[in-house]
C-alpha positions as CSV (number, residue, x, y, z in Angstrom):
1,X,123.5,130.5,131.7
2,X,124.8,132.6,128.8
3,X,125.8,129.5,127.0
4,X,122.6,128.0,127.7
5,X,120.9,131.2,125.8
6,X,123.2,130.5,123.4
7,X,122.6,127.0,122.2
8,X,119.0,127.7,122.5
9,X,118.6,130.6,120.4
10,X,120.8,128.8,117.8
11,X,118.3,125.6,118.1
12,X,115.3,128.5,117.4
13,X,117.2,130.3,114.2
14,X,118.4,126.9,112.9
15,X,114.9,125.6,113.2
16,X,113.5,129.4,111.5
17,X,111.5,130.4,115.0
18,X,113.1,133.7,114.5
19,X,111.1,135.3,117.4
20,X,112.4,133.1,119.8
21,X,115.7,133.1,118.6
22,X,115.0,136.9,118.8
23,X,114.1,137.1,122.1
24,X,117.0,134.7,123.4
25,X,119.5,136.8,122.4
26,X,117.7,140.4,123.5
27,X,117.3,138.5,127.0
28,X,121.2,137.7,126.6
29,X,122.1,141.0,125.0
30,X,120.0,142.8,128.5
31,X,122.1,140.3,130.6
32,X,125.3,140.5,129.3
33,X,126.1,143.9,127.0
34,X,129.6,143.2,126.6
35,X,128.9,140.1,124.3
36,X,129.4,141.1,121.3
37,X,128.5,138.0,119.8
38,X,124.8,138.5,121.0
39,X,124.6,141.5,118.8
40,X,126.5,139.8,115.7
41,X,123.8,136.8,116.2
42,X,120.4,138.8,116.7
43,X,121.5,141.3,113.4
44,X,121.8,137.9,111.7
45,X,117.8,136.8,112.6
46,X,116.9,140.4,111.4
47,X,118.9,140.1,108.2
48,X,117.9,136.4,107.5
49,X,114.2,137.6,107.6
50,X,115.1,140.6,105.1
51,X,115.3,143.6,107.5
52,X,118.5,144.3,106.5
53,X,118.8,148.1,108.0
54,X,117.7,146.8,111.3
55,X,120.0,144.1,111.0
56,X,122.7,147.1,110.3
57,X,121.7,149.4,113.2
58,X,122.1,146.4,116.1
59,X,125.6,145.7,114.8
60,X,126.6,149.5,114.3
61,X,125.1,149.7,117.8
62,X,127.5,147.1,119.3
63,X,130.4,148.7,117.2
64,X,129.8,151.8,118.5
65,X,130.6,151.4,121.8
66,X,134.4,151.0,120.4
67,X,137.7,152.7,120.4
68,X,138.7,153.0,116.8
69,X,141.1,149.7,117.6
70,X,138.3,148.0,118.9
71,X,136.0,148.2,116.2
72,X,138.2,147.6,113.8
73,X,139.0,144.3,115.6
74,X,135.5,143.6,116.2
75,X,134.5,144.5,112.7
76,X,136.6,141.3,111.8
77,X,134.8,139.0,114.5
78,X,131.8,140.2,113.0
79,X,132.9,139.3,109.3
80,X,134.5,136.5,110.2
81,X,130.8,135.4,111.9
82,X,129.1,136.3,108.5
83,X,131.5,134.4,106.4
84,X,131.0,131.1,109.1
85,X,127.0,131.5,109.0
86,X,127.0,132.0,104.7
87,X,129.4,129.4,104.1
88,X,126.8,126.9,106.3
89,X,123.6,128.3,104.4
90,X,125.4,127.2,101.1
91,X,125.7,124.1,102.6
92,X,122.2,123.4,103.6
93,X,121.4,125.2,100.0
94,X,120.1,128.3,101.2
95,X,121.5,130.2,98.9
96,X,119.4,133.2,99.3
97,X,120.8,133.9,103.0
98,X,124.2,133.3,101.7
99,X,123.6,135.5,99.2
100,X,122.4,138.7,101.6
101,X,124.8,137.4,104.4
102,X,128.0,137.9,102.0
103,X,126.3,141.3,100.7
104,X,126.6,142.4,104.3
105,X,130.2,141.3,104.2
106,X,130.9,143.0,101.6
107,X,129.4,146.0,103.5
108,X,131.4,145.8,106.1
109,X,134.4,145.4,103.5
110,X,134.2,145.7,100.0
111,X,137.7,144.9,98.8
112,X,137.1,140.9,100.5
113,X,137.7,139.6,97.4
114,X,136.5,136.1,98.3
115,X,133.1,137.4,99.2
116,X,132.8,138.4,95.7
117,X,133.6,134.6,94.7
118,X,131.0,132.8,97.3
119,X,128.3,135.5,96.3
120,X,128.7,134.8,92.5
121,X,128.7,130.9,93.5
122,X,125.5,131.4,95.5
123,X,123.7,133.6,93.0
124,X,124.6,130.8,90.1
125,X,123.4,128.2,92.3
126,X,119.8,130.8,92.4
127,X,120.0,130.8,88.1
128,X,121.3,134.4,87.9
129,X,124.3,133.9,86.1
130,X,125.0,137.2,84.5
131,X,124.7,138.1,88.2
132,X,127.3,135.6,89.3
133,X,129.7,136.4,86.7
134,X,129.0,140.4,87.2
135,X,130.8,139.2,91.3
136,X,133.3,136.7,89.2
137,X,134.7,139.8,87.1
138,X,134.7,142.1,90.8
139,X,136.8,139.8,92.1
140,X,139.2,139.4,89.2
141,X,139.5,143.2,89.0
142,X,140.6,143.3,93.1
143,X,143.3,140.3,91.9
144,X,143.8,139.8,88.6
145,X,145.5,135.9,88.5
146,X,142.3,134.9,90.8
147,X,142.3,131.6,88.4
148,X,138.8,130.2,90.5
149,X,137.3,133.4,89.1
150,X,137.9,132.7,86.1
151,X,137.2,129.0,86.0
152,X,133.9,129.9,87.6
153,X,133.0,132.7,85.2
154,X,134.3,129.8,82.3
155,X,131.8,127.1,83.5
156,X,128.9,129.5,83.5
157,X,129.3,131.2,80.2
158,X,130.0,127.6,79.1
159,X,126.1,126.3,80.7
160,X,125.1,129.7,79.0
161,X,126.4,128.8,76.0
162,X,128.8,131.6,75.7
163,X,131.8,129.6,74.3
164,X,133.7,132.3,73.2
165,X,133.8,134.0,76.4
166,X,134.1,130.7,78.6
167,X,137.0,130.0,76.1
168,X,138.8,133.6,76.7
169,X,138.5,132.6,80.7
170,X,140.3,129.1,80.3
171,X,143.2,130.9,77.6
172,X,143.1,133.4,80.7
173,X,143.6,130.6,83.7
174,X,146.3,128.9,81.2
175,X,148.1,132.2,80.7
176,X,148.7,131.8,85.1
177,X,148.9,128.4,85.3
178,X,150.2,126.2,82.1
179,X,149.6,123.1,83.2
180,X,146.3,123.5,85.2
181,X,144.2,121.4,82.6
C-alpha cells in the first residue's frame, strides 16, 4: 500500500496536481509516521509551490522526533533527497525549483560547496548571471582549486563580456591544472 501512495503522489507532483500529491502523502504520513521519506516528499510540494516556511516546519517536524544521531543522519537523507529532486528539475529545465530546492540545501548545510555550483548553474540558465557568479565565487572561497567554479564563472563573464575577468578565471584554472586547455 505504502508504495502504492508513493508512486501515485509522485505521478500527481510530476504532473503539478500538487493537492493530490498533497493529500497522498498526508494520507501516507497518517498511516505510516515513521517514514521519513513522506515528510521529505510533502515539504517538497509545499516548497515547489513557494511556501517555503511551511515546507521548513514539516521537515523540522519529522527531524524532530530524533536523537541528535538521528537527525543528523536523517538530515543527510533529506539533503541527499533535495540534491536527487534539483538535479531532475535542471534536467526537465525547471530551473526555478532547482534554484529554491538547492537554497534549502544549503539551509540545511551551508558549507555543501557543490550546492553553491548547481545553484549558480541554475540561476545562469534563468539570465542572472551576476547571481550565478555571486554562488561561483562562494564556492571557490569553501575550496579554493574548485577549477569548474572557475571555468563556470570564466564562461559567464566571457557571454557578459567581461574578458578581463573571464581571462583572470582561466590564468586561475591554469595556475591548478597546466595542461587543462
Amino acid at each position: 500500500m505504502i508504495l502504492e501512495l508513493h508512486v501515485q503522489a509522485e505521478h500527481y507532483l510530476s504532473s503539478g496536481d500538487y493537492d493530490r500529491a498533497i493529500a497522498l502523502y498526508e494520507q501516507s504520513i497518517a498511516a505510516y509516521p515513521e517514514r521519513r521519506s513522506n515528510y521529505w516528499y510533502l515539504g517538497l510540494i509545499w516548497l515547489l509551490q513557494g511556501e517555503v516556511l511551511e515546507a521548513q516546519g514539516i521537515w523540522l517536524s519529522a527531524l524532530s522526533q530524533g536523537t541528535a544521531e538521528e537527525i543528523d543522519l536523517w538530515t543527510i537523507e533529506l539533503i541527499e533527497m533535495l540534491l536527487e529532486r534539483a538535479f531532475n528539475s535542471v534536467e526537465i529545465r525547471q530551473f526555478e525549483w532547482a534554484e529554491a530546492i538547492y537554497e534549502q540545501v544549503l539551509e540545511l548545510n551551508p558549507e555543501l560547496v557543490e550546492a553553491y555550483y548547481y545553484l549558480g548553474e541554475a540561476i545562469a540558465q534563468q539570465g542572472r548571471y551576476d547571481d550565478a557568479i555571486s554562488c561561483w565565487k562562494t564556492a571557490i572561497s569553501y575550496k579554493p582549486d574548485f577549477v569548474e567554479a572557475y571555468e563556470q564563472q570564466g564562461r559567464t563573464y566571457q557571454k557578459i563580456e567581461y574578458f578581463n575577468e573571464a581571462i583572470a578565471c582561466y590564468f586561475k584554472i591554469l595556475s591548478f591544472q597546466p595542461d587543462r586547455f
